[in-house]
NULUMVO-183713 format. One line per 3 residues: number of its first residue (from 1); their letters; for each residue x negated, y, z negated of N, C-alpha, C, O, CB. Coordinates in Angstrom, 3 decimals. Last residue first. Glycine has a CB too. Example, Ala and Ser with C-alpha at 12.3 -4.5 7.8 and 13.67 -1.06 7.14 Angstrom:
<rs>
2) SA) -12.850 -2.250 -7.080 -13.670 -1.060 -7.140 -12.900 0.030 -7.870 -13.409 1.138 -8.039 -14.084 -0.598 -5.725; -13.190 -5.690 -7.800 -12.300 -4.500 -7.800 -13.200 -3.300 -7.800 -14.236 -3.319 -8.465 -11.308 -4.473 -9.046 $
</rs>
This chain:
<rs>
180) XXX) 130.714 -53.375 -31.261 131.473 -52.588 -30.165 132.013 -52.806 -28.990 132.558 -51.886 -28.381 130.934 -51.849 -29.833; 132.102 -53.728 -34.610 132.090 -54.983 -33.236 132.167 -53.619 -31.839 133.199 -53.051 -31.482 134.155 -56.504 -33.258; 130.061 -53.335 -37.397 130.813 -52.520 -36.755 131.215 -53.799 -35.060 130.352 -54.589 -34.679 129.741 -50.773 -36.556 $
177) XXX) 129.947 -55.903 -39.773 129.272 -54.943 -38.429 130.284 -54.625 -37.825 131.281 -55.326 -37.650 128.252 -55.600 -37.301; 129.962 -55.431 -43.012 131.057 -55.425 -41.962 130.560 -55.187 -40.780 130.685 -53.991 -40.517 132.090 -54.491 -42.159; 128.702 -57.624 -45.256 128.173 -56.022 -44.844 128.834 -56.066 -43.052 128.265 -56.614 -42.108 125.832 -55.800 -44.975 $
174) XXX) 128.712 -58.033 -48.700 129.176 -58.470 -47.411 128.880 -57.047 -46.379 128.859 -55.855 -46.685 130.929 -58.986 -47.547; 127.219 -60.131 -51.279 127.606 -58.574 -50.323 127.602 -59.032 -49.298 126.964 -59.970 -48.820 126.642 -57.209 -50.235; 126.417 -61.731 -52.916 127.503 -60.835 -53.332 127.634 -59.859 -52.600 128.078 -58.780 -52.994 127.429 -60.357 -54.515 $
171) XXX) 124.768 -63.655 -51.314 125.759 -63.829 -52.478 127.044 -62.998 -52.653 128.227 -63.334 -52.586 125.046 -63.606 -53.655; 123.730 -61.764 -48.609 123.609 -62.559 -50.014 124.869 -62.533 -50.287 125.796 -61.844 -49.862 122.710 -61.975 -51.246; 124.814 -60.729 -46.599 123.848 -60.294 -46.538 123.210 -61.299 -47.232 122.214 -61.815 -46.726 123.784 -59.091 -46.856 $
168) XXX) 126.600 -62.027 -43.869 126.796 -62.070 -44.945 125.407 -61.477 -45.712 124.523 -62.074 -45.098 127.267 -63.374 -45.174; 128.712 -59.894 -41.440 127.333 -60.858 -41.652 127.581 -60.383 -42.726 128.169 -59.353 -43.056 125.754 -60.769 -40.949; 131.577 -60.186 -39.736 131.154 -59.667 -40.797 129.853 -60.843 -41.229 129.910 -62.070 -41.318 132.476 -59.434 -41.851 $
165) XXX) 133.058 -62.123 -37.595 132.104 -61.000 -37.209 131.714 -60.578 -38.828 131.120 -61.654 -38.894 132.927 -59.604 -36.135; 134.252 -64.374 -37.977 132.707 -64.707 -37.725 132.754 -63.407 -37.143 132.447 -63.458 -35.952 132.109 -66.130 -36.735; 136.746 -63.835 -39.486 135.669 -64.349 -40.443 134.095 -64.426 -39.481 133.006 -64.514 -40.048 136.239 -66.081 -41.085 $
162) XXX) 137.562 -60.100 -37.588 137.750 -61.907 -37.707 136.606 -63.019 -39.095 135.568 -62.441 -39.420 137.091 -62.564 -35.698; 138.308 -57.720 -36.552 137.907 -58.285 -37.580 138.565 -59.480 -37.681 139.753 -59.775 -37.817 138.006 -57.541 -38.605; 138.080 -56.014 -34.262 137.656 -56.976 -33.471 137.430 -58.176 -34.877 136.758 -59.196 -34.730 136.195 -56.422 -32.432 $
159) XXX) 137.865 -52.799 -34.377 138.865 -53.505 -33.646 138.991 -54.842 -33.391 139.782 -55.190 -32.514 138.902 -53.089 -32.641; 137.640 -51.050 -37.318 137.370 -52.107 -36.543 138.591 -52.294 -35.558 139.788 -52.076 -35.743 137.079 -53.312 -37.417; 138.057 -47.194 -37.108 138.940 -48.828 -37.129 138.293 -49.989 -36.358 138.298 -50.058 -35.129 140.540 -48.741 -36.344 $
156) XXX) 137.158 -44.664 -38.357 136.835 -45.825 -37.327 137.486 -47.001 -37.856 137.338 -47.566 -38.940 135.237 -46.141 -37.117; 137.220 -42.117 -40.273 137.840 -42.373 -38.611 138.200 -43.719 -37.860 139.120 -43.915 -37.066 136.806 -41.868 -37.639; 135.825 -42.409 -42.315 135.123 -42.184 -41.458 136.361 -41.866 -40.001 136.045 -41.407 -38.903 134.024 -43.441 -41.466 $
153) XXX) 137.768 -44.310 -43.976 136.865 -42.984 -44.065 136.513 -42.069 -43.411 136.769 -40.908 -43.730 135.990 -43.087 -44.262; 137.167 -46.949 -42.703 138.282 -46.547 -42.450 138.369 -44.507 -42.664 138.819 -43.680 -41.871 139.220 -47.572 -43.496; 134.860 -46.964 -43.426 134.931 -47.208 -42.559 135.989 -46.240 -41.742 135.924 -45.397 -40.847 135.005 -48.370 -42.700 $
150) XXX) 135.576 -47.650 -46.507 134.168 -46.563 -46.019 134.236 -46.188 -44.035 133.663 -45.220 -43.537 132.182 -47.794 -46.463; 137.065 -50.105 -46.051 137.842 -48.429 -46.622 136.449 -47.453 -46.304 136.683 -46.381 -45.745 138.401 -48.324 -48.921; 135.236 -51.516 -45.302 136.386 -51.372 -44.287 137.008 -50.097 -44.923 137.401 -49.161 -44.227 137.511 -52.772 -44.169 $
147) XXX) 133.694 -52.077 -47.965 133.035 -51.490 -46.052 134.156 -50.967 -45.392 134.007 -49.863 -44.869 132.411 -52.942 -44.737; 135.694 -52.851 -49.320 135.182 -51.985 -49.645 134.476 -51.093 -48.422 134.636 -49.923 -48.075 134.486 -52.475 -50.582; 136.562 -55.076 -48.585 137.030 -54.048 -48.173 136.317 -53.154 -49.022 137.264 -52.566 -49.544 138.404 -54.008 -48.149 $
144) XXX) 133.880 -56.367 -49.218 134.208 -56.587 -47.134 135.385 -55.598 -47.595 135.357 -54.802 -46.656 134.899 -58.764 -46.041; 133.749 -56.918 -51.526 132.726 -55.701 -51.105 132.890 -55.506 -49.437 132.265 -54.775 -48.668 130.921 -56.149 -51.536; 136.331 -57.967 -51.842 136.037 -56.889 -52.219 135.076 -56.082 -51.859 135.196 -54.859 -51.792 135.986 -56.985 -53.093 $
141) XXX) 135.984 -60.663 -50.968 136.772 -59.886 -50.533 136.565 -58.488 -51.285 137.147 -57.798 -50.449 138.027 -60.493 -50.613; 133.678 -61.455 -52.383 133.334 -61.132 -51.186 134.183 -60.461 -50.169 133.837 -59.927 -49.115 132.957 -62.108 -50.761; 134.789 -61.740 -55.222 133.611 -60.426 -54.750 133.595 -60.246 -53.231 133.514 -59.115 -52.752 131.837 -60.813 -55.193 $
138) XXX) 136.622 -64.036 -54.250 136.953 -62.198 -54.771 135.620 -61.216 -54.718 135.586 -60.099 -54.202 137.506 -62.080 -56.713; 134.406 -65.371 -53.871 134.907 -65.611 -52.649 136.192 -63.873 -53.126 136.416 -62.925 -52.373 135.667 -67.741 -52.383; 133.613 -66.222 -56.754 132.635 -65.225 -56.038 133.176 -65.249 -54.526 132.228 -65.122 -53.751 130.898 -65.733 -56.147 $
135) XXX) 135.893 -66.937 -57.378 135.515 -65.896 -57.950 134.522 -65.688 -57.661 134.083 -64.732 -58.301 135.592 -65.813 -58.988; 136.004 -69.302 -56.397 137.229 -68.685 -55.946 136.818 -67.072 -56.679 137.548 -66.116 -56.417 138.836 -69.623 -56.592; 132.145 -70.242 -55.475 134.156 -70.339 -56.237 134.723 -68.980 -55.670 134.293 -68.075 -54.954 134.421 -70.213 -58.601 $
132) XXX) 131.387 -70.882 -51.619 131.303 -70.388 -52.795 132.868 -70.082 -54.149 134.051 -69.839 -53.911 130.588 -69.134 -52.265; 130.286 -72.972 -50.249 131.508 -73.362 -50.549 131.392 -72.770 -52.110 131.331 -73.352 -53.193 131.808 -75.035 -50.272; 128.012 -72.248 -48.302 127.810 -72.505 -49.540 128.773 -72.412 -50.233 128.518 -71.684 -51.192 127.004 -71.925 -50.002 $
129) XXX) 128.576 -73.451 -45.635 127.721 -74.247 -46.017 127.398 -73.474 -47.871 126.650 -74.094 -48.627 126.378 -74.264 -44.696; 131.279 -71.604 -45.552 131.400 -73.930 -45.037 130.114 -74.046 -45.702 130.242 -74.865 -46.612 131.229 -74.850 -42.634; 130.387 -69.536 -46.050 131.896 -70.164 -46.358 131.284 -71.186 -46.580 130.818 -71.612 -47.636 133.186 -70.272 -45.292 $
126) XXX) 128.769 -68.516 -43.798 128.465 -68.786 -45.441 129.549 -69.575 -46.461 129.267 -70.097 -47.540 128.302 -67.295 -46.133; 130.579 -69.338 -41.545 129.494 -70.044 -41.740 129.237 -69.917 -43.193 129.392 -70.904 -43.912 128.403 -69.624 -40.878; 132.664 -67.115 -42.163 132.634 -68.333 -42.207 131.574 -68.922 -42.223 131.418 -69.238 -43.403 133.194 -68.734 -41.480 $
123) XXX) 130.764 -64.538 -42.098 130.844 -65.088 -43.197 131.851 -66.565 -43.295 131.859 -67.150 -44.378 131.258 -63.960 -44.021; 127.689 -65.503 -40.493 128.737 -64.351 -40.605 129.345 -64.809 -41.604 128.671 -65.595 -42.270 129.703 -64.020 -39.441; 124.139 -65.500 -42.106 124.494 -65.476 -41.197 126.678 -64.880 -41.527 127.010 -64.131 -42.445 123.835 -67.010 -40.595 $
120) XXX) 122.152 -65.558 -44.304 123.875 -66.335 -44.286 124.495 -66.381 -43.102 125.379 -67.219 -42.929 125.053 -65.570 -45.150; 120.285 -63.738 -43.517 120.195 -64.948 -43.304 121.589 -66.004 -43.609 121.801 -67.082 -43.055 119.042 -65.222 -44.056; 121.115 -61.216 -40.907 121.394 -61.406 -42.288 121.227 -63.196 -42.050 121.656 -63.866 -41.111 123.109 -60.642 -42.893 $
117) XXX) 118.762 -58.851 -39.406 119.241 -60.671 -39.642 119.522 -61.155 -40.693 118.680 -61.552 -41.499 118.314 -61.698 -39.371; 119.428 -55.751 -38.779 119.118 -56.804 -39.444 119.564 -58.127 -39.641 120.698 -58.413 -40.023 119.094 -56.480 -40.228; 119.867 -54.883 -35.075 120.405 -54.618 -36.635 119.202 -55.838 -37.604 118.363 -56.563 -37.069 122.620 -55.205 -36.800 $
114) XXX) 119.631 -53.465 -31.858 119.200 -54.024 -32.995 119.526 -54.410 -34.261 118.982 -53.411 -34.732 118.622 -53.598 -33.159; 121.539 -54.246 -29.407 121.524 -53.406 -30.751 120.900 -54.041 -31.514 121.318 -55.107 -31.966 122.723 -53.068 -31.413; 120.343 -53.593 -25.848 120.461 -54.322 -26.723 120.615 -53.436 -28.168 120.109 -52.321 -28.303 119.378 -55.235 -26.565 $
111) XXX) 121.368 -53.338 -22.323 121.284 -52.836 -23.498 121.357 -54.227 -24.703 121.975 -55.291 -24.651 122.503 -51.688 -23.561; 120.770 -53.556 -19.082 120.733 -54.081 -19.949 120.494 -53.185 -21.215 119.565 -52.378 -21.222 120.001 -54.956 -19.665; 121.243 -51.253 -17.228 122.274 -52.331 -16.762 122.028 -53.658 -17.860 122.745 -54.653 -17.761 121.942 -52.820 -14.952 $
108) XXX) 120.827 -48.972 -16.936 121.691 -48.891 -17.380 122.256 -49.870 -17.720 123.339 -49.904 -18.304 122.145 -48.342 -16.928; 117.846 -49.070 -15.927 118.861 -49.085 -14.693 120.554 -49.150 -15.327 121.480 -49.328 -14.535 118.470 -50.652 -13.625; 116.221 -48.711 -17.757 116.379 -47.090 -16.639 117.634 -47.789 -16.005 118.485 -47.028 -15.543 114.736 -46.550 -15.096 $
105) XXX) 117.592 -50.247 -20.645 116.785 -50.085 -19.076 116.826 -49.243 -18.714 117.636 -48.522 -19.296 117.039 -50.657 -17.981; 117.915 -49.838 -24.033 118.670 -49.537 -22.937 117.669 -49.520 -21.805 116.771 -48.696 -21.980 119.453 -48.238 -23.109; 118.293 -50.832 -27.752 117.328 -50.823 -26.084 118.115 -50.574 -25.060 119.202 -51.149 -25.123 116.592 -52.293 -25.546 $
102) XXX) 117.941 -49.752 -30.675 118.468 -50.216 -29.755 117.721 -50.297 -28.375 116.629 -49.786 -28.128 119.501 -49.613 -29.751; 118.283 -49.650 -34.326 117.638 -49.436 -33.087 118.540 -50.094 -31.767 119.566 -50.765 -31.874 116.144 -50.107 -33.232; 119.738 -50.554 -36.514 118.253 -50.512 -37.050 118.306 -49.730 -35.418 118.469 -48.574 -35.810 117.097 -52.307 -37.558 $
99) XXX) 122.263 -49.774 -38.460 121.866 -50.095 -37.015 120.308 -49.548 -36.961 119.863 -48.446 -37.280 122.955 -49.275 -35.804; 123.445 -51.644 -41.135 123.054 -50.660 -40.779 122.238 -51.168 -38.710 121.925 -52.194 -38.105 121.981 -50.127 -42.280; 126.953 -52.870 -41.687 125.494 -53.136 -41.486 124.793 -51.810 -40.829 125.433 -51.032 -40.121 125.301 -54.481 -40.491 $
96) XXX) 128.207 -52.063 -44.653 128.126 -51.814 -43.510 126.632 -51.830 -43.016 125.614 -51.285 -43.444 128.805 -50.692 -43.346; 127.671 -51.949 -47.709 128.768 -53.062 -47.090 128.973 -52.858 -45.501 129.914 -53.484 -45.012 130.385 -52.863 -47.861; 126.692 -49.244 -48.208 126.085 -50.621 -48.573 126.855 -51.656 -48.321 126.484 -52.576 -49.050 125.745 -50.769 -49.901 $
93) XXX) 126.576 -47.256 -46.141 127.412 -48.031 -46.662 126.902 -48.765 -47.010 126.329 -49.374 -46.107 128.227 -48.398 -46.182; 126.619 -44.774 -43.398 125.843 -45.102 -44.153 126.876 -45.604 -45.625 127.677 -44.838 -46.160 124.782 -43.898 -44.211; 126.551 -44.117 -40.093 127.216 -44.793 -40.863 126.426 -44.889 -41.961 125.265 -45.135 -41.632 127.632 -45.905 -40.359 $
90) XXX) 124.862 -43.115 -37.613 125.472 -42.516 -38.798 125.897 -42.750 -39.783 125.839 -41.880 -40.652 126.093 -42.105 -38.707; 125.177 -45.244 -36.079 123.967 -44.588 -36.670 124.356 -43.659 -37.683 123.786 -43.789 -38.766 123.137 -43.871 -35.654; 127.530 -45.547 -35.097 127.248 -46.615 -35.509 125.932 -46.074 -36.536 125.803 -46.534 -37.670 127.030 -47.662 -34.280 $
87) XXX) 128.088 -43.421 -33.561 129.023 -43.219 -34.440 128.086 -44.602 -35.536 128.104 -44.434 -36.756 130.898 -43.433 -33.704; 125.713 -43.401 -31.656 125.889 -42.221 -32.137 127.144 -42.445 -33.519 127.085 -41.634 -34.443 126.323 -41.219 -30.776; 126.889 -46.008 -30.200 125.594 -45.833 -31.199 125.393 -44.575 -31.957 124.824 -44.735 -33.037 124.313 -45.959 -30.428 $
84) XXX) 129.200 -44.507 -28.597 129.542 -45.813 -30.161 127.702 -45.859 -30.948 127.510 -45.731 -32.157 130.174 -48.364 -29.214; 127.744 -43.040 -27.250 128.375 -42.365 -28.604 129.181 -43.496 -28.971 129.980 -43.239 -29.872 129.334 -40.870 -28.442; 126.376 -45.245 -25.189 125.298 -43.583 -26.454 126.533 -43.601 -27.647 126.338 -44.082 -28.763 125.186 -40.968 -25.342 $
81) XXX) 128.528 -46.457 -24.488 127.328 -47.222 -25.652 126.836 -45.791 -26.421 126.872 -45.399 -27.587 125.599 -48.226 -24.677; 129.251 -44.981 -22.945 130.045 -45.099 -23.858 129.322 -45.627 -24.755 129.470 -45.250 -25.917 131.108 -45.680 -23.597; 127.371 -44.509 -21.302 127.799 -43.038 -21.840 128.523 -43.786 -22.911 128.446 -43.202 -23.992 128.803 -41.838 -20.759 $
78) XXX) 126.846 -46.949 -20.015 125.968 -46.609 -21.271 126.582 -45.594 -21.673 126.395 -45.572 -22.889 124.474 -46.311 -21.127; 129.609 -47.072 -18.328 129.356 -47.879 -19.112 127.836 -47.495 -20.813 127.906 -47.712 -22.023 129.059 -48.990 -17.865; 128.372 -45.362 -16.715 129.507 -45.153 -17.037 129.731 -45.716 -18.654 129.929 -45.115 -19.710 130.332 -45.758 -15.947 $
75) XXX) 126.620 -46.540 -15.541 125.850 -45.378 -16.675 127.136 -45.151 -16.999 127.071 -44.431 -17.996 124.787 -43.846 -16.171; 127.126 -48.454 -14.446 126.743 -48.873 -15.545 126.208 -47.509 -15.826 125.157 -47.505 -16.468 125.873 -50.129 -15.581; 130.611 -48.627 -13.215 129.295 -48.352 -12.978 129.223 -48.031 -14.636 130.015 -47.708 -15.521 128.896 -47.087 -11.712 $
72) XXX) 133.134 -51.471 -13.464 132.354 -50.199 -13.842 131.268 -49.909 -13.729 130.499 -50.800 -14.091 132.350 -49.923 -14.790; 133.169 -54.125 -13.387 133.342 -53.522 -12.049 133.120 -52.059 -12.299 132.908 -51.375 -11.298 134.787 -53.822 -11.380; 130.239 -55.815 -14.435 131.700 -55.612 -14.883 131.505 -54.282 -13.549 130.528 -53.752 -13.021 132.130 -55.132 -17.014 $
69) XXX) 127.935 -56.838 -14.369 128.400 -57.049 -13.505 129.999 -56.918 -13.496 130.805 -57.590 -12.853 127.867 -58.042 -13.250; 126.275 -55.482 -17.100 125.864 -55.150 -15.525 127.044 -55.593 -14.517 127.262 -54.712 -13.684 124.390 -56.046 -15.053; 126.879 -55.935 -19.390 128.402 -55.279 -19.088 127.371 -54.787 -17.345 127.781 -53.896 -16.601 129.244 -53.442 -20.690 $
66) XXX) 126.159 -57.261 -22.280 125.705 -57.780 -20.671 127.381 -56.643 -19.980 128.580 -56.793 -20.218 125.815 -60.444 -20.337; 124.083 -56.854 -24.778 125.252 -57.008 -24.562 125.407 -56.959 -22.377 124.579 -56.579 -21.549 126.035 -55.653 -25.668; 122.637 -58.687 -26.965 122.284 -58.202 -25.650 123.260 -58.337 -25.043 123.645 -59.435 -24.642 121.279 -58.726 -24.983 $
63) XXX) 120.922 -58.561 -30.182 122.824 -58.245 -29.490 122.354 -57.524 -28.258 121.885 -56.388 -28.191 124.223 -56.899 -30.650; 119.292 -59.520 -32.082 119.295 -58.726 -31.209 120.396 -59.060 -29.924 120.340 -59.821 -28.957 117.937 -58.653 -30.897; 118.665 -58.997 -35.538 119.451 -59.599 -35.196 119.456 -59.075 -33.383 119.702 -57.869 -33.389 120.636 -59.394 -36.222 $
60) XXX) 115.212 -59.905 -36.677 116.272 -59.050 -36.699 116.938 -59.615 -35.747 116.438 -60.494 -35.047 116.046 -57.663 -36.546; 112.701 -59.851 -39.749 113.773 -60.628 -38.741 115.048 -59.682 -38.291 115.721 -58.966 -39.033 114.451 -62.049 -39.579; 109.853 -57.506 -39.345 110.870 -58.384 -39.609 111.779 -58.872 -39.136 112.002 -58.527 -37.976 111.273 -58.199 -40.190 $
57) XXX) 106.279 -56.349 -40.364 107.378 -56.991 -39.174 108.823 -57.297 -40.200 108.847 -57.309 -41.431 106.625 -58.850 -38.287; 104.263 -55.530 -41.800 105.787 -54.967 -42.260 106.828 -55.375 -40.862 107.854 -54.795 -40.504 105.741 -52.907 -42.575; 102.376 -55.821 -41.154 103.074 -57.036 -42.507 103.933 -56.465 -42.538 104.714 -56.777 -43.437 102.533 -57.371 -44.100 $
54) XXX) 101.163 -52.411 -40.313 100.849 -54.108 -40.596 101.305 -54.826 -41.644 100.911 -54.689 -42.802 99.506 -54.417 -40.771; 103.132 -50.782 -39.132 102.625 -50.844 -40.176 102.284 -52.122 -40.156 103.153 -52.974 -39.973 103.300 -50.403 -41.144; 104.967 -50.760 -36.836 103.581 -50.252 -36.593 102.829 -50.254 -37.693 101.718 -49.752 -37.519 103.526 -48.969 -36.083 $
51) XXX) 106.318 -53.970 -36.485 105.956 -52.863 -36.976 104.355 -51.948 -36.611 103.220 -52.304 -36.296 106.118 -53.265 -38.292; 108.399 -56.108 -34.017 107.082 -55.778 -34.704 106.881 -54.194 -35.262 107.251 -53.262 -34.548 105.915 -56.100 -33.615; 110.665 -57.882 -35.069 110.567 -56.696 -34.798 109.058 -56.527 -35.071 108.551 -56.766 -36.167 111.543 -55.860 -35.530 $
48) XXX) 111.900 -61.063 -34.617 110.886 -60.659 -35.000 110.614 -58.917 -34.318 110.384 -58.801 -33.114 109.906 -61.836 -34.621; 114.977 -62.129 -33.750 113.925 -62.097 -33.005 113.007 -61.220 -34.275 113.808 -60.608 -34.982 114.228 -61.377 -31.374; 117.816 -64.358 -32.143 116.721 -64.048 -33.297 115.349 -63.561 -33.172 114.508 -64.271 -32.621 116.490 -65.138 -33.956 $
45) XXX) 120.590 -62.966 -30.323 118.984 -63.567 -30.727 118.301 -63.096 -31.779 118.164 -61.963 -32.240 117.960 -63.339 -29.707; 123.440 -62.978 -28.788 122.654 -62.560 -29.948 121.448 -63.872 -30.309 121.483 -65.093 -30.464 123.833 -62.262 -31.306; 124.788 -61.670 -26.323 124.077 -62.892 -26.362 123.368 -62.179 -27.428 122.798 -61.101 -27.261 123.282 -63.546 -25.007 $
42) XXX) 128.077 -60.968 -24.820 126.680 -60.646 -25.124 126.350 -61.747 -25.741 127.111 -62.706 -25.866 126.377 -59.423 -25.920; 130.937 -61.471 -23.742 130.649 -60.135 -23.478 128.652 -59.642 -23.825 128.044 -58.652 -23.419 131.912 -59.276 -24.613; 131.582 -64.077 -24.495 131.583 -63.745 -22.844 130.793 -62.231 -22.893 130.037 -61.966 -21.959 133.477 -63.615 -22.032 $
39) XXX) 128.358 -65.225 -26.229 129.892 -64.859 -26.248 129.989 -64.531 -25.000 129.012 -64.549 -24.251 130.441 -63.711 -27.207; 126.137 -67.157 -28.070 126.621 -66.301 -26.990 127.890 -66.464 -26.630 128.511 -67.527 -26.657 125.928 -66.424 -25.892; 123.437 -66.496 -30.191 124.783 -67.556 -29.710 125.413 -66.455 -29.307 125.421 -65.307 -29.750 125.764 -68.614 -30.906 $
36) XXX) 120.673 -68.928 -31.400 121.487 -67.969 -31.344 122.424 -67.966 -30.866 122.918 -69.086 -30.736 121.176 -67.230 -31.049; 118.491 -70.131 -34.156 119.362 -70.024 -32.675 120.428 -68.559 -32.690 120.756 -67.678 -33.484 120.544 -71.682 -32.503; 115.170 -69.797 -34.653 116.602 -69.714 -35.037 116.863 -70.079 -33.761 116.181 -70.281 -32.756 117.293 -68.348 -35.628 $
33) XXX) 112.503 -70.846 -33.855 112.857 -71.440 -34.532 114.793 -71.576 -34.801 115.506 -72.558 -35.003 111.971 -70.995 -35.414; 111.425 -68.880 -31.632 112.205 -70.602 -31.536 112.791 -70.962 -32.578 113.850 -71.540 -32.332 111.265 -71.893 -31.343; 112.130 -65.486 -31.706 112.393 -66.559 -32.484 112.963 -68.236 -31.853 114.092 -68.690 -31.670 113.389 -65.907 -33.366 $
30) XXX) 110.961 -63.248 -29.620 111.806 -64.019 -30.392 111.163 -65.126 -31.034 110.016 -65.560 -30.932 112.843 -64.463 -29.650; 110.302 -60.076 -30.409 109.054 -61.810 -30.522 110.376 -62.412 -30.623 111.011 -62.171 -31.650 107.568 -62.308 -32.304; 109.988 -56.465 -29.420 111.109 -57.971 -30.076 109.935 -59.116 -29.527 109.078 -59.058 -28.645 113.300 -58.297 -28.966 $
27) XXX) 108.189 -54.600 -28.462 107.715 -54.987 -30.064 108.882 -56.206 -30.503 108.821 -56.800 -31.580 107.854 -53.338 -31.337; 109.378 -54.399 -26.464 107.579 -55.353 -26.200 107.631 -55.500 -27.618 107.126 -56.523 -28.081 105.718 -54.337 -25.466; 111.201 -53.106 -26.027 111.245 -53.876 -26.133 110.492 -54.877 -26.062 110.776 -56.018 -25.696 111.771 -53.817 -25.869 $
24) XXX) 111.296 -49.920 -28.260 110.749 -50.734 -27.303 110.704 -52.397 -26.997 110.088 -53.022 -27.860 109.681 -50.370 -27.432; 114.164 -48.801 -29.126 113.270 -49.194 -29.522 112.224 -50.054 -28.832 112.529 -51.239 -28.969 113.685 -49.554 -30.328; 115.750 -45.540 -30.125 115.456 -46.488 -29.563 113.927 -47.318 -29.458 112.834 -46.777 -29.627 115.902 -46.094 -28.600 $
21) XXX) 115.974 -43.478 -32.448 116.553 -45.305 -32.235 116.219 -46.093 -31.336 116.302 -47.308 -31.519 117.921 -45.571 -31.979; 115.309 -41.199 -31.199 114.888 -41.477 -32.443 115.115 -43.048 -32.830 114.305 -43.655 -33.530 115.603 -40.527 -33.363; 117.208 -40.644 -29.233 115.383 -40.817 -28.822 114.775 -41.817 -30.109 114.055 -42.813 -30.032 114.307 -38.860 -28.895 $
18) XXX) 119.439 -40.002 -29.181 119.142 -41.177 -29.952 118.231 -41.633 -29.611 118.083 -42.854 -29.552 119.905 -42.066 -30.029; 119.481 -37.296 -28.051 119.522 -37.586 -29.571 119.571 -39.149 -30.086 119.728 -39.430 -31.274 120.815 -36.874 -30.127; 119.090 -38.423 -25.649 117.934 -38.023 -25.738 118.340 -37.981 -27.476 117.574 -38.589 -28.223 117.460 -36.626 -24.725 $
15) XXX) 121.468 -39.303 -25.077 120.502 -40.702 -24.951 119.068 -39.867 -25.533 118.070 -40.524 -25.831 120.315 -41.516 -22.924; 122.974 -36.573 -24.885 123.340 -38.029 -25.869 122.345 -38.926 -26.162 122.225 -39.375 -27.303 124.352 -39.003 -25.234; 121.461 -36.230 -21.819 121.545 -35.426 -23.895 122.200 -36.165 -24.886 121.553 -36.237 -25.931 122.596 -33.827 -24.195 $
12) XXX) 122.200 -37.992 -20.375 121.105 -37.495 -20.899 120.673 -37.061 -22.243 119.956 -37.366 -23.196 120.974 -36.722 -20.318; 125.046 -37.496 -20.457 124.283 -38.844 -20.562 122.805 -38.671 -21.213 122.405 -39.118 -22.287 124.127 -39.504 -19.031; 125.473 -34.902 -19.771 125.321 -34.782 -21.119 125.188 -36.670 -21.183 125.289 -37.055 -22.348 126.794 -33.792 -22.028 $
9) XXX) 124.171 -35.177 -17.040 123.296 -34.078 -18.183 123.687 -34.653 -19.433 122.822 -34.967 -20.250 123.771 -32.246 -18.199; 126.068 -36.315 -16.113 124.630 -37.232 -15.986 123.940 -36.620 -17.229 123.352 -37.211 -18.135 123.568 -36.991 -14.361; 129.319 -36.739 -16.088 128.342 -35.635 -16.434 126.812 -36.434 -16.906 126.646 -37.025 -17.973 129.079 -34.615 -17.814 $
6) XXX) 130.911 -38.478 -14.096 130.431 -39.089 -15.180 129.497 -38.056 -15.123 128.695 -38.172 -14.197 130.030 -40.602 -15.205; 134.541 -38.414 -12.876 133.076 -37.830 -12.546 131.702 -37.928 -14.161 131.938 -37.271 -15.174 133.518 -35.803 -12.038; 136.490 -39.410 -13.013 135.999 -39.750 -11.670 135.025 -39.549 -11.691 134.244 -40.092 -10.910 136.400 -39.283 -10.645 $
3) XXX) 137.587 -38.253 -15.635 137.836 -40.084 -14.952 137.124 -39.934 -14.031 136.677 -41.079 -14.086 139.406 -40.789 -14.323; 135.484 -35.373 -16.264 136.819 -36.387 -15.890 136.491 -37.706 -15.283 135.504 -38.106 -14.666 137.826 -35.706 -14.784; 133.550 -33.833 -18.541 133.562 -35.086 -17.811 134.999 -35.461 -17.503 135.709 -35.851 -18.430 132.858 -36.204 -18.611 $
</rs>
């Protein structure tokens, strides 16, 4: 692939090894109840995953990232989504959020990442509303570098670490989403 010319085949073949992740988007229910909240680049919702196992639905986090009207063509644009989801799927960390699935259109031009809905939500917010001590605020620096050295491991450097990107899982774990 050069700058000018976007190889469709290996679009293809990238999007076909993450056959296995992707996820239909008739089985997301959002959620009235939560809110959600939107940035210039995407729009995260609360939404209900339905299972093919009965009772085994659950809450999940759904990151609809909007890059249709950026001046890049949009398969340009998904080639790069396939292999950040390709690096994101792989990841495996108990301080790194895991990537449950994802959604992509035929037309390239809406994608969403599934993950889990951590109910603390990121970790300022868990901050302000459970104004945890100075010794469970050291666990939380610890299990957030702990993700970031697993991370760091790996190759991959957040680019984007601030207190409202890392979701809080509970109490004592912090679980770094990757920001793509």
């Amino acid at each position: 692939m050069n700058a000018l010319h976007l190889d469709e085949s290996a679009l293809e073949k990238l999007l076909q090894n993450l056959k296995h992740l992707s996820i239909d988007i008739a089985r997301l229910k959002p959620e009235p109840n939560y809110t959600g909240s939107r940035g210039g680049s995407c729009e995260v919702q609360v939404a209900t995953l339905d299972s093919e196992t009965p009772n085994a639905s659950k809450l999940v986090a759904a990151k609809k990232l909007f890059f249709g009207n950026r001046s890049c063509e949009p398969k340009r644009l998904a080639f790069r989504l396939a292999r950040e989801l390709k690096v994101w799927a792989d990841l495996r960390h108990p301080h790194v959020l895991p990537l449950l699935g994802f959604y992509l259109d035929n037309s390239y031009k809406t994608a969403m990442l599934i993950s889990e809905y951590m109910l603390h939500g990121d970790l300022e917010n868990y901050i302000a509303k459970m104004a945890p001590t100075y010794f469970e605020r050291l666990h939380l620096v610890r299990d957030l570098t702990d993700g970031l050295s697993y991370l760091h491991s790996q190759s991959i450097r957040h680019g984007d670490l601030k207190p409202s990107i890392p979701n809080v899982a509970r109490c004592w774990q912090i679980l770094a989403s990757r920001a793509l």
